[in-house]
N, C-alpha and C positions, 0 to 999 in steps of 0.2 A: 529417415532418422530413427534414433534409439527409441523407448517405450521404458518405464517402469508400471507396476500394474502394483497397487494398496488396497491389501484385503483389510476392511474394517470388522471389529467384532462383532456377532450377533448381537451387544448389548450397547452395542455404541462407544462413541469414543469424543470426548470434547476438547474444544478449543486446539483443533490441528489447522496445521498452515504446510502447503507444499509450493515450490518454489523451483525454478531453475536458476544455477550457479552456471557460469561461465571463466574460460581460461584456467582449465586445474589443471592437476598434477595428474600423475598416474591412477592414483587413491585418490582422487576427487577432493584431493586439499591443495592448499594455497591458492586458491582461485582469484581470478583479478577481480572477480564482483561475484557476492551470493553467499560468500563466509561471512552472516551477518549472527553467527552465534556460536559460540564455542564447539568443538567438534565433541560426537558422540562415539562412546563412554567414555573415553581417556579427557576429554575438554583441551583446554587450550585452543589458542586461534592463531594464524597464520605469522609468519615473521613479522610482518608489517604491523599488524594487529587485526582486528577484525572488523569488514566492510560493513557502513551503513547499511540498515535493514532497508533501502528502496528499494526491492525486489521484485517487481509482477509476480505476484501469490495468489491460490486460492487459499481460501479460510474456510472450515466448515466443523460445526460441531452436530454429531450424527446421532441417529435418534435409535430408537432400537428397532428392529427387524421384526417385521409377523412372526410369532410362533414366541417369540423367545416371552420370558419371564414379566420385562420390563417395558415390553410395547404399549399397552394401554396408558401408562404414563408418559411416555416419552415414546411417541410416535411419530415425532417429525424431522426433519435435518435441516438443520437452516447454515444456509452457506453465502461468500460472497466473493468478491474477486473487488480490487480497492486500490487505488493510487495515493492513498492519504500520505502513504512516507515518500512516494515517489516512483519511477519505474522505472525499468530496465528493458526487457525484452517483449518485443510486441505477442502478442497469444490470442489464442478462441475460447473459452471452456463452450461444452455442447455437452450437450443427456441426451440418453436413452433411456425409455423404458414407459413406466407411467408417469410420463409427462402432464397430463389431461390432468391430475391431481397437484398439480404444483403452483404456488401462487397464485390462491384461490384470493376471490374479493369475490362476495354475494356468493352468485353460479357460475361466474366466469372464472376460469383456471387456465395453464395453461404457461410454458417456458420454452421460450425459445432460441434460449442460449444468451454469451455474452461475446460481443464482439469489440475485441481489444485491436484489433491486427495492425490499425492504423497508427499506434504508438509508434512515436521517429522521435529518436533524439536529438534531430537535428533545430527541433522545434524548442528542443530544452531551452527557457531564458536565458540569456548570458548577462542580462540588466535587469534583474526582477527588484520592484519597488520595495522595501520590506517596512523604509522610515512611516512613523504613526504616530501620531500625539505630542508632536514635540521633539521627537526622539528621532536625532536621522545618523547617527552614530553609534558605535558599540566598543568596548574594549576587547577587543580580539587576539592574543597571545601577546601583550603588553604593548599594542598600536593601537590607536584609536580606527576604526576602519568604519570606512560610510555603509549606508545601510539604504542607499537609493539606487545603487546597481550594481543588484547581487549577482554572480553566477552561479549556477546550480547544477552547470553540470561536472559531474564525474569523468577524471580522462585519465587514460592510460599512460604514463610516463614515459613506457616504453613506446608504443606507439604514437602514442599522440588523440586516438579513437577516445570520443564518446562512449563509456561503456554503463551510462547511469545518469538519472536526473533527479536531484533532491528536493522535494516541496518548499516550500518557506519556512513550515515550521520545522521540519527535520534538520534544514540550513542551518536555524539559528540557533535550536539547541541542540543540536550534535555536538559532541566533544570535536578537539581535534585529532587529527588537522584535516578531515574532510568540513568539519562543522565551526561554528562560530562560539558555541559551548556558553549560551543565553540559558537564564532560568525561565521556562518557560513561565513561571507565574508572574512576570515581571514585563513591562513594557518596556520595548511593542513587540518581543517573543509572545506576549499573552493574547495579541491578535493576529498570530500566525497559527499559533497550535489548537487555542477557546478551550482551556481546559475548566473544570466542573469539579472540581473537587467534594465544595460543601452547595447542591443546588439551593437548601434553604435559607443561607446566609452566603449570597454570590454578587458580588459586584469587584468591577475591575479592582480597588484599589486591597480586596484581599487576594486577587490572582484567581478571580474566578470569572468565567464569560458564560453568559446562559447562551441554546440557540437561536434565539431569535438576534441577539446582539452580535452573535457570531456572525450569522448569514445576513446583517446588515452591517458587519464593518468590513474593514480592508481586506479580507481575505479571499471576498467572492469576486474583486475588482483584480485581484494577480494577474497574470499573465502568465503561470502555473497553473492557474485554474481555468482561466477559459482556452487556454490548448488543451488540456484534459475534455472538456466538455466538448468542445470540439470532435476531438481525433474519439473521442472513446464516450461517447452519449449514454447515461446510465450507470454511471460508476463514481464511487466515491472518490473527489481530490480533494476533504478536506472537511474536520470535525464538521458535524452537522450539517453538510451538505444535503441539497433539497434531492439528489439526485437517488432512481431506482435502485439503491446498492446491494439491499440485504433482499435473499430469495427463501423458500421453504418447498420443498418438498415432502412425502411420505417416506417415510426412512425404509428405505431396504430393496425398495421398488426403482430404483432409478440409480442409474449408472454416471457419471463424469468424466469427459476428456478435457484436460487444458491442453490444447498443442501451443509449443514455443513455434516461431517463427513460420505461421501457417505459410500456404501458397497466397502471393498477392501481397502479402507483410510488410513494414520497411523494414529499412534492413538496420541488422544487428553485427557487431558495432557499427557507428556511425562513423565513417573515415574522416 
């Protein structure tokens, strides 16, 4: 398979997310899944509009480089790889380099990569429970539609393939017409997503979930969530997850691969 290779700056560079798109065009536009953001420089997004951000990503904001100006302040890169909006294509990320300095606790250090590979869309729910407090319905493009068996996966219209699976909370407030287009501050979107807006004044009924309320209501019982934990141990599926997500290395010392569709992988799409 192809390679692209990202030189990051001697000084660092924050809040980047890389990503594989599949099904494009010649120019790497209109892709059936992965246009989840307007195209760069010109903007605009594909005819249909642009695809949910459930992507398999790495995330990493990168610290500065020995030598340069701004090392002593910003010496670390802290990065993570995350199913929270959902996933697409199974992957590995692997380091090289000074590894032994990476996800230090006490004197123990030490990264050993993340292994995604296992991700199969086959597993995607097609009956994910979403109803909570009452609430087992939603007004969805002026129907009322149940909310006790969702589907979440993404399909190709042309083919018919799996090309994508949406968490609960992306489900329910995604616009459409992939999503359900729920305010997430509102029940039971607000026990799918646990957002935090105001943590010193937060309880459900102003649209805000701390995490401990999060990681005891309906989100960690999904069927979204425990195929995540499952197929892909250590990675986030889902606001405040208890899971290992976020890592830190020494910036400058240490190298990244995410490969899409390692050897051994399920496969991509799902027929």
């Amino acid at each position: 398979g192809g390679y692209v290779d990202y030189v990051i700056p001697a000084t660092g560079l924050s809040g980047t997310r890389f990503w594989a798109k599949y099904g494009c065009d010649a120019n790497g536009k209109n892709c059936k899944i992965g246009d989840q953001m307007q195209y760069y420089p010109e903007g605009g997004c594909p005819a249909g509009g642009c695809t949910p951000p459930v992507d398999s990503l790495f995330e990493a904001t990168w610290g500065c480089k020995p030598g340069s100006a701004c090392h002593a302040k910003n010496p670390t890169t802290w990065f993570d790889t995350s199913q929270v909006d959902g996933w697409t294509i199974p992957y590995r990320l692997t380091a090289n380099g000074a590894t032994n300095g990476c996800d230090c606790v006490g004197t123990k250090c030490g990264f050993s990569g993340v292994d995604a590979s296992r991700l199969d869309l086959a597993r995607c729910p097609t009956n994910e429970n979403m109803a909570y407090g009452g609430i087992a319905s939603a007004m969805v493009a002026g129907k009322q539609t149940s909310l006790s068996s969702v589907d979440l996966r993404i399909i190709d219209p042309k083919t018919n393939s799996i090309i994508g699976c949406m968490s609960p909370c992306k489900k329910i407030n995604w616009g459409l017409p992939f999503g359900m287009a729920q305010n997430e501050g509102t029940k039971p979107a607000l026990w799918m997503c646990c957002p935090t807006p105001d943590p010193k004044n937060c309880n459900a009924n102003n649209g805000c979930i701390l995490p401990t309320e999060c990681r005891n209501g309906p989100i960690e019982q999904t069927k979204f969530v425990n195929a995540v934990h499952d197929m892909a141990p250590g990675i986030y599926s889902y606001s405040y997850d208890d899971g290992v997500g976020l890592h830190a290395c020494p910036a400058g010392t240490v190298t990244y691969t995410m490969e899409y569709c390692p050897p051994g992988s399920s496969q991509f799409p799902h027929p």
